[in-house]
Each structure stands twice: as structure tokens, then as C-alpha cells.
C-alpha positions as CSV (number, residue, x, y, z in Angstrom):
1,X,27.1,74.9,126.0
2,X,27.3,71.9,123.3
3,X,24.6,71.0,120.8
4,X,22.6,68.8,122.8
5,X,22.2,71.1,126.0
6,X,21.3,74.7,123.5
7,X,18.1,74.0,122.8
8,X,16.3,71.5,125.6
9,X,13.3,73.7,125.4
10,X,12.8,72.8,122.0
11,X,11.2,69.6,120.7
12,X,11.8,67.8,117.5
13,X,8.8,68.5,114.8
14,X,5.9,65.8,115.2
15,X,7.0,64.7,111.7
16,X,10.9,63.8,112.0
17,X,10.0,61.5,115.5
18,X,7.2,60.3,113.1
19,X,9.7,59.3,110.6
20,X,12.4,58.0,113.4
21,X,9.7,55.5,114.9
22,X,8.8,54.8,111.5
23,X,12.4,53.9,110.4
24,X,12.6,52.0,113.7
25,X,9.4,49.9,113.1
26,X,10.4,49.1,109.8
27,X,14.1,48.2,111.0
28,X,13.2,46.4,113.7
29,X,9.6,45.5,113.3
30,X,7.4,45.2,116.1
31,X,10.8,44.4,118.6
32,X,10.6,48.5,118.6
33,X,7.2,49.5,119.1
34,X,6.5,46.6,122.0
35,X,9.1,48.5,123.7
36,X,6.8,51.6,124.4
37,X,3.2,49.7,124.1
38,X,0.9,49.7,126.7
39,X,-2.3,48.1,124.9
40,X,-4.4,51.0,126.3
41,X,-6.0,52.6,123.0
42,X,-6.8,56.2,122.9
43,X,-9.8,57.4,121.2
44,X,-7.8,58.5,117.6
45,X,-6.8,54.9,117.8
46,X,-3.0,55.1,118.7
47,X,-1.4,53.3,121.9
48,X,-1.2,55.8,124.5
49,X,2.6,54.2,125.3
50,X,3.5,54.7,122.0
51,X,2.0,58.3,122.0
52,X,3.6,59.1,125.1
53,X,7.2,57.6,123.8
54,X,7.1,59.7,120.9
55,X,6.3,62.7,122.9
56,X,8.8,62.4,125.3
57,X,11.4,61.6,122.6
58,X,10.4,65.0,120.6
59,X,11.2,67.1,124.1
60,X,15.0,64.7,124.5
61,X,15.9,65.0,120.8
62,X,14.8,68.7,120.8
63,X,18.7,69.5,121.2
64,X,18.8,67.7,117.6
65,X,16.7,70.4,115.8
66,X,20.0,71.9,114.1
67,X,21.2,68.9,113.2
68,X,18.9,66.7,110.8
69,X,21.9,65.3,109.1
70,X,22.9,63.4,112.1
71,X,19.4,61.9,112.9
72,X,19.5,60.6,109.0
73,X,23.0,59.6,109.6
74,X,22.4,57.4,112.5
75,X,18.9,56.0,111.1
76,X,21.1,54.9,108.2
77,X,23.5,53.0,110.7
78,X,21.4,51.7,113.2
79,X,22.5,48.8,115.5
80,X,21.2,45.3,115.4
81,X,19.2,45.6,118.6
82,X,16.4,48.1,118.9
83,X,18.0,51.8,120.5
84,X,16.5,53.1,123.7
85,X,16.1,56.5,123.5
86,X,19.4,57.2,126.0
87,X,20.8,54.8,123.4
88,X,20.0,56.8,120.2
89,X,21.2,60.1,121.7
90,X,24.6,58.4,122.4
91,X,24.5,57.5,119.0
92,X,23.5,60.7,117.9
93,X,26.4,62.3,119.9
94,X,29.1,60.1,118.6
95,X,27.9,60.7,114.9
96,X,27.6,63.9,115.5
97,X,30.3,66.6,113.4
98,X,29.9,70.1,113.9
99,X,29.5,72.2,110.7
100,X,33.1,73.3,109.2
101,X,33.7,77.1,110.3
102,X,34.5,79.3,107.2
103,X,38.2,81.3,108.2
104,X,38.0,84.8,107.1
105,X,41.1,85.2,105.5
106,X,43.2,88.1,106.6
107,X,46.0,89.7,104.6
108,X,48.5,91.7,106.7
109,X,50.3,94.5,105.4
110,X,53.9,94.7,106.4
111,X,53.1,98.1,108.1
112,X,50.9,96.1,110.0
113,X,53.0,93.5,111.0
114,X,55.7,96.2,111.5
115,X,53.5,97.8,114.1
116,X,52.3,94.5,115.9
117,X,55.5,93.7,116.4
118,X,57.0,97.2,117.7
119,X,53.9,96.7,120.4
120,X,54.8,93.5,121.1
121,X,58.4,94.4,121.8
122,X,56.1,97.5,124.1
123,X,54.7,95.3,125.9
124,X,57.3,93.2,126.5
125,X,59.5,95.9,127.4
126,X,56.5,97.3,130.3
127,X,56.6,93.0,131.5
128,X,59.9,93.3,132.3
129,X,60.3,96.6,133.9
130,X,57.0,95.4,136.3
131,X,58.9,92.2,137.0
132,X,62.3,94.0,138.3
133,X,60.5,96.2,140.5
């Protein structure tokens, strides 16, 4: 399961899709936002297109969640051309690097490697008797 696909139940927090279409509108100007406008206003005042965009790009980017520092990432690199959203999660996925995994280092005695490799040679030994027979 990758990144993306772990967490479609989530969404993004009101705030950070706040803050995308924020970075957008002030990237872009209003070449963003006419993208998702409908001109019908709702009763708090907002564009119900723009509502519903934002909406429906907190449920696609709920993947994201774990992964702020690509979001800022690709608001920092943004294309000339205002993103779709299947745009933006392309260019979320090729921005994306997963976190570096932390090796537990392991020191082997050499009893220990003495007794791996007597079970190897065991198990070797049990291969080769199966594959005569």
C-alpha cells in the first residue's frame, strides 16, 4: 500500500487546503480560483464552487496527511500554469521522499556467526539429500 492509497478515508485539515488555495490564489491570482467558481453565493458569503473544490480536495489529498513536507515542497515549486487537483497530486507524488529508515545496528559475535554458518551448511546438506532422492 503506498502513501497515497493508506489513508483515503482521511481528509486534509480545513486549514492546510485553506492555505493550499491561498498559496494558489496568490500564485496565480484569480486564473486559480475561476477554475472552481460557479458565481452561486452561499449564505456565509463563499462561492459554493469554490467550497465544494476545497472540499473535495481535503477528501483526494487526505493520503497527504503524513506528509506536510511535501505539500510545502511543491507549493514552493509550483508550475507556471495553475495545477488541477489530478495535477497537484502528480506533483505531490513525484516530490514525494519517504522518511530515511533508521538501521538498527547489529553486532555478531563470532559464536554467532560460527553457528549460522554450521546451519547453513545443515541446511544445505538436508537440500541436497532431498534433491538426490
Amino acid at each position: 500500500m503506498t502513501l497515497q492509497q493508506s489513508s483515503q478515508s482521511k481528509r486534509l485539515p480545513d486549514n492546510w487546503v485553506q492555505r493550499i488555495f491561498a498559496t494558489m490564489q496568490g500564485n496565480y491570482g484569480s486564473r486559480f480560483l475561476n477554475m472552481w467558481k460557479t458565481g452561486q453565493i452561499l449564505p456565509d458569503g463563499n462561492d459554493a464552487g469554490i467550497v465544494n473544490a476545497m472540499n473535495h480536495w481535503a477528501e483526494k489529498l487526505g493520503g497527504w496527511h503524513d506528509s506536510p513536507d511535501t505539500i510545502r515542497q511543491v507549493l514552493e515549486n509550483l508550475p507556471t500554469e495553475p495545477p488541477t487537483l489530478p495535477q497537484f497530486v502528480q506533483m505531490l507524488r513525484q516530490s514525494y521522499r519517504p522518511p530515511p529508515v533508521q538501521a538498527i545496528e547489529r553486532k555478531w559475535t563470532q559464536a554467532e556467526l560460527d553457528q549460522n554458518r554450521q546451519r547453513i551448511r545443515e541446511i544445505f546438506a538436508t537440500l541436497n539429500l532431498k534433491a538426490k532422492k
